[in-house]
N, C-alpha and C positions, 0 to 999 in steps of 0.2 A: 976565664971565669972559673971560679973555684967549686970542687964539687957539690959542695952545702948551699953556694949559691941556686946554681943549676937544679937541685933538689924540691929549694923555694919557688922558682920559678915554675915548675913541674907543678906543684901543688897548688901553687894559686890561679895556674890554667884548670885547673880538672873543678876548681873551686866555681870559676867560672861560668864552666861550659855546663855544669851542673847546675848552675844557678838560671842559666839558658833556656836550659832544659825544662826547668820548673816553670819559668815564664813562657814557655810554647804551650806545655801541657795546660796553664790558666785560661790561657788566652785560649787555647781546643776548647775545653769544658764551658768556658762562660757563651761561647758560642753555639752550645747542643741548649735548644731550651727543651725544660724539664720536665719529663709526665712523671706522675705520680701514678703508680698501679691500683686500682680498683676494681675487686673480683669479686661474683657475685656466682653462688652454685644453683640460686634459679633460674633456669635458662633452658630453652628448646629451641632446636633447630624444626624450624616450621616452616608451609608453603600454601596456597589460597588452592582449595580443592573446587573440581572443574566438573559439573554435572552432566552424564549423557541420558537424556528424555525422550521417551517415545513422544510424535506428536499425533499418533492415534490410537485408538482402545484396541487390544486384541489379546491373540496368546503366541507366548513366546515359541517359534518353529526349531530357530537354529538361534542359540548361542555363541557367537563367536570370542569371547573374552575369558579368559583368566586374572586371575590378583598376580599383580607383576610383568602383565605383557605392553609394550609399549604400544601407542598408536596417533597415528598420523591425522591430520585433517580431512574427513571424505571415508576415513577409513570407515566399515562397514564392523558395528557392534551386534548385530542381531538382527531376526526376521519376526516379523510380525503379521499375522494372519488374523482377520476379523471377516466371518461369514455372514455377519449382522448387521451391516454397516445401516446406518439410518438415513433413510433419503424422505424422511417428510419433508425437508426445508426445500429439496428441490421441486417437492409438489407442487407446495405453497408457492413457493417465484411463481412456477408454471401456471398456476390460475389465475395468479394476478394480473400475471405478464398477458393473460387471453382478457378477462374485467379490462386491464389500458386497452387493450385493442380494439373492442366493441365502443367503447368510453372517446377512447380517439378517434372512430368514424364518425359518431353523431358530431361532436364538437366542430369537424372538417364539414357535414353538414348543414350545422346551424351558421357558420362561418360563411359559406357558399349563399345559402339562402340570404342572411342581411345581407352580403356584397350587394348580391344581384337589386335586394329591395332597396338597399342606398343609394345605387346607381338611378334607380328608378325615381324613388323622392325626388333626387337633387334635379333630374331634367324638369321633373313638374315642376319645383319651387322655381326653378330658373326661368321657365315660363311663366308662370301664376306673376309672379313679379316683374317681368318684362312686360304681363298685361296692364297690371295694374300701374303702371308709371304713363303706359300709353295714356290710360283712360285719364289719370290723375293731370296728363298734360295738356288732353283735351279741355278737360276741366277748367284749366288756367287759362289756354286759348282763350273761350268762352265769356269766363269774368273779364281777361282783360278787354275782350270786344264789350262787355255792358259797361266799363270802366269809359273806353272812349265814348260810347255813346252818349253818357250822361253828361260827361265834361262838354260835351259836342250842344246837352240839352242845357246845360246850365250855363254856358257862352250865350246863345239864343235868348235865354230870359234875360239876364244881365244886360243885354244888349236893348232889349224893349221897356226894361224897367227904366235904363239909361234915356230914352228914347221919351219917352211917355214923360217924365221928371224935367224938363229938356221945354218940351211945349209946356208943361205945367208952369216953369219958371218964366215963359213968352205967353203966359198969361190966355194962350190960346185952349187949353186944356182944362176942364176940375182936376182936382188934386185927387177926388176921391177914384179917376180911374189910375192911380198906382199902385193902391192896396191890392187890389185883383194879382196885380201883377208879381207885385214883392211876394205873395201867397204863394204863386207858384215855381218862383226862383226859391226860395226857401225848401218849399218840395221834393225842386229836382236837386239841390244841393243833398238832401237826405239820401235819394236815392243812390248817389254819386256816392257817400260812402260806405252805402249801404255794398254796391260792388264794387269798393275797395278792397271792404271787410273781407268780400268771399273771395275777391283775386287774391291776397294775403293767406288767408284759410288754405288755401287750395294750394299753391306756394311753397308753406308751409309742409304740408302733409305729405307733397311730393318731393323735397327733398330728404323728410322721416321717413318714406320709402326705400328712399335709395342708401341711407346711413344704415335701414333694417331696426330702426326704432320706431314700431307704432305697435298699435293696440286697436283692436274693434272694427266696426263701421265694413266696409268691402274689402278688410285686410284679413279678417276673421278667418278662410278659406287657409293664406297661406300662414297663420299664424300656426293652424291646425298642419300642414304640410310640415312645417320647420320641428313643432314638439314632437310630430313620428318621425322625423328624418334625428333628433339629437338621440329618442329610445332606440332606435336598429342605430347607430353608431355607436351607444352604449354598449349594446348586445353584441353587438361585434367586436370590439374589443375586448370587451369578457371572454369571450371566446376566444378570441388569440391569446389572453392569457393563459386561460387553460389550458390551450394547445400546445401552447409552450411549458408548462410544468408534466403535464401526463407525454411530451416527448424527451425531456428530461430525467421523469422514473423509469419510460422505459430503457432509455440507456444506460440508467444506474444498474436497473434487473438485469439486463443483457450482460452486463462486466459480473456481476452478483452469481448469475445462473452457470456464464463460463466458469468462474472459479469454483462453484460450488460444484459442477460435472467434473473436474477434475480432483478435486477432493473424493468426490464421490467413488469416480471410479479407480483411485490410490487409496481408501477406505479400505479394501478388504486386503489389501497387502502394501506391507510399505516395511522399507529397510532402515533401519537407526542407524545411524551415522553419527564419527564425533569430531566434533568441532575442532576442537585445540588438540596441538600436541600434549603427551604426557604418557603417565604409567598408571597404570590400574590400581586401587592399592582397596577398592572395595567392587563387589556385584551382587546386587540387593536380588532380583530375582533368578530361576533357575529353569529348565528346560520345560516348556509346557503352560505355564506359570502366567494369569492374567494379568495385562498390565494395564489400567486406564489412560487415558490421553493425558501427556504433560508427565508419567508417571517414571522415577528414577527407575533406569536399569544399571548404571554402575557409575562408581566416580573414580578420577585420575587428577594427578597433580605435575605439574610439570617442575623437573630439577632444578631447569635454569633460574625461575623463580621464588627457588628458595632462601631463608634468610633466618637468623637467630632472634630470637626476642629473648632480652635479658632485664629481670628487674633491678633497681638500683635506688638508692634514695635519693630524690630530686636533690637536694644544697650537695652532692657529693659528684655531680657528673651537672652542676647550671654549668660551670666555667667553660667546658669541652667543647668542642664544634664539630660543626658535620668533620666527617674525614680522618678522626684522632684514630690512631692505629690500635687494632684489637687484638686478643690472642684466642683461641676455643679449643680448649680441648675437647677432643671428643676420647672418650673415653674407650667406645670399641673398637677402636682403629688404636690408641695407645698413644698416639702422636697431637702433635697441635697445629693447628691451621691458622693463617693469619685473615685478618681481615680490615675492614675499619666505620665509624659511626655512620651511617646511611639518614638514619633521623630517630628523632625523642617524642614521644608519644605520650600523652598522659591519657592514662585508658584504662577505666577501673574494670570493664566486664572478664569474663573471661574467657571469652571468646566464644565463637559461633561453631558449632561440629561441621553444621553445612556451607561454611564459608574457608573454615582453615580446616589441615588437616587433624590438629590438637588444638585442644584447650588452651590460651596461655596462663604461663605462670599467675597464681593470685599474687596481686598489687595491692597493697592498702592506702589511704590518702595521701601522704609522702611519700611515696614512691611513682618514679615514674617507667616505660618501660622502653630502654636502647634498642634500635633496631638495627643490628649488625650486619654489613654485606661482607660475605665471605669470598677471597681470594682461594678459590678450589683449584687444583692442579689437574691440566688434563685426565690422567690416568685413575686420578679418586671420582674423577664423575664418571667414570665406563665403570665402577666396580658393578656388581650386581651380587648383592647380599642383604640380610634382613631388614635394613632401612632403603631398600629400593634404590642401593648407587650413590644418592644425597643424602643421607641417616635424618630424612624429615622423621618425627616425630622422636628424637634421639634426645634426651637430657643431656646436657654440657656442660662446663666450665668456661665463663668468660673474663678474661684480665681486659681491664684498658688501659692502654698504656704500649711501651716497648722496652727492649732491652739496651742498653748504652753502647752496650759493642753495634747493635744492628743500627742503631741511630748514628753511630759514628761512620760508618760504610755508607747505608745510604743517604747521610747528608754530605761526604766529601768523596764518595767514591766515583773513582772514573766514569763508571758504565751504567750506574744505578741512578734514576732522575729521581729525584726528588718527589714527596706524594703533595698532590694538590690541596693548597691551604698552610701550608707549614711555614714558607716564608716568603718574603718579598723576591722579583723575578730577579733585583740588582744584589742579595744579599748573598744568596749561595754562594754563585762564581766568586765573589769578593772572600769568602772564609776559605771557599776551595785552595784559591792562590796563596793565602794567606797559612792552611796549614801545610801546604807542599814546597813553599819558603821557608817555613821553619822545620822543616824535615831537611831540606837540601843546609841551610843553615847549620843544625844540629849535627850530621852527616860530615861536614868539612870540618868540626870544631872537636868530632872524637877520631881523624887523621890527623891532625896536625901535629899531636906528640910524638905518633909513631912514623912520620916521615922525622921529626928534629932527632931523636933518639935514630935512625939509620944514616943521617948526617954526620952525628959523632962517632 
């Protein structure tokens, strides 16, 4: 092969590999998808501020807090002395609670007395009515023996009318001795349902006995027995009602008076305690200093909970999603901190003094306001300097967005995962392998002239 050949051949390799080379780099780039930065110089780093309350009136003894000192759950903010404490409301239980007492004997009394008088009714009425069924059956005895009688009297004439009718037809008799007779079979048929009528009556009035349905006549007694036996059943029950509500108050007062003696006697001294971790960053009163119940003695914010608020105009950050990576600069530190979108807010106020520790930024109607979680590095949150360690209350710079070099690492870099949301679980590995084939690729294609040139 002649040298001019060899020369060609040399060039339209590097032509090549070049051309390679440009197709790995396309295929890198089309595979980085693209933010757009958008920066916005309204913005504070801010954090939800944590109120510690007295929860009794007095004056302030001891002090224990500073602006800047951290503290714990339980931790002890201050002493509180009240030499006034006010105990009317324990009076008041207390009189009540003696009114149920008196209130609750009588009631156990009237309760006692109907018992006793219902037990007593009921044995009468139980008798009165076991009298009167006697007497009511004598009664029926009675009719039905005038019953047989008659029947017994009216067999007898029928039998003589029979009898007399009889010779009258044998011609042996006048006719006119029948009529005598028919007169008084007639008679005694009368009287015969005359006690029907009253063995029926009678019958009658002694089964309305025993059902406990009559009215009047020799029931009168126990009708009178039964209207005071249902009034003291009444009363008696009324009474257990009430016995049962005024034993109810009193065990509402009894829990009411405990907790009110114990209020009472932590009334003239009680220690403020604060709830949440945090750091001081205000202390509204000072040594001596009256505080009412409920009444702020200082407030604290906690680091961990801190977060940027940054405004932006809504059409310029709709497309972005939770997660899109941030930048902040903070300005007194010189450096920039990373972060990423936590959530969007649309939120015209400007916020609450007694809820955040700042203001935020004014928003006007198209604007909405990003809520940035910052990726703080160990050692910037021990600082202790004029923003409290987390520069809450700090004005910022915030970019959205990333830098291409940091987006080419951590989307193909060995060691560095991926940030949640960015792409499908099958797509990373797949570009990963894809750019470290065209790296190995690329890699053998700018040797291979200079192993042929140590060949010749």
């Amino acid at each position: 092969m002649t040298r001019r050949s060899h020369h060609l051949l040399h060039i339209s390799r590097i032509i090549g590999y070049f051309f390679a080379l440009v197709l790995v780099v396309v295929l890198v780039l089309s595979a980085i998808p693209k933010y757009y930065f958008l920066v916005s110089s309204r913005a504070i780093i801010n954090a939800p501020v944590q109120s510690i309350t007295s929860r009794i009136a007095g004056r302030v003894t001891n002090l224990d807090l500073q602006i800047g000192d951290d503290v714990a759950p339980g931790q002890r903010a201050a002493q509180i002395e009240n030499f006034e404490a006010d105990a009317s409301l324990m009076v008041s239980l207390r009189l009540e609670r003696l009114q149920l007492n008196d209130r609750l004997k009588m009631i156990r009394s009237t309760q006692e007395r109907t018992s006793r008088q219902l037990t007593f009714i009921r044995a009468q009425i139980a008798a009165t009515r076991q009298g009167v069924i006697d007497e009511l059956a004598a009664m029926v005895s009675k009719a039905e023996s005038r019953v047989r009688y008659y029947e017994a009297r009216v067999g007898e004439q029928q039998s003589l009318v029979d009898q007399k009718k009889g010779l009258v037809e044998a011609e042996l008799l006048n006719a006119s001795v029948v009529k005598p007779l028919e007169q008084k079979l007639a008679a005694a048929r009368h009287e015969l349902e005359a006690a029907q009528g009253e063995l029926e009556r009678a019958q009658e009035l002694s089964q309305s006995i025993r059902r406990g349905d009559y009215s009047g006549g020799f029931a009168t007694n126990l009708m009178a027995l039964e209207f005071q036996e249902q009034s003291l059943d009444l009363e008696n029950r009324k009474a257990g009602t009430q016995l049962a509500n005024v034993i109810d108050r009193i065990d509402k007062l009894d829990g009411l008076m405990s907790g009110e003696q114990g209020r009472y006697e932590n009334a003239a001294s009680a220690q403020i305690t604060a709830l949440h971790k945090g750091r001081i960053v205000s202390v509204e009163v000072g040594h001596g200093d009256y505080l009412p119940q409920g009444g702020l003695l200082a407030r604290s914010l906690d680091c961990s909970r801190s977060f940027v608020a940054a405004v932006f105009a809504g059409r310029d950050v709709a497309g972005l999603e939770v997660g899109t990576p941030a930048i902040v600069n903070i300005r007194s530190l010189g450096t920039k901190q990373r972060g990423h979108i936590s959530k969007t807010v649309r939120y015209f106020s400007d916020g609450t003094e007694n809820r955040y520790y700042k203001a935020f930024p004014e928003a006007k109607g198209h604007e909405i306001y990003v809520i940035i979680e910052l990726e703080r590095p160990q050692e910037t949150a021990q600082q202790d300097d004029l923003f409290f360690g987390c520069h809450v209350g700090e004005e910022v710079t915030v970019s959205l967005g990333e830098p291409l070099f940091d987006r080419v690492v951590r989307l193909f870099g060995p060691d560095t995962p991926a940030m949640e949301g960015d792409l499908p679980d099958d797509t990373q590995p797949r570009q990963t392998a894809l750019f470290q084939s065209a790296a190995t690729e690329l890699r053998t294609g700018l040797d291979a002239p200079l192993q042929s040139e140590n060949q010749e």
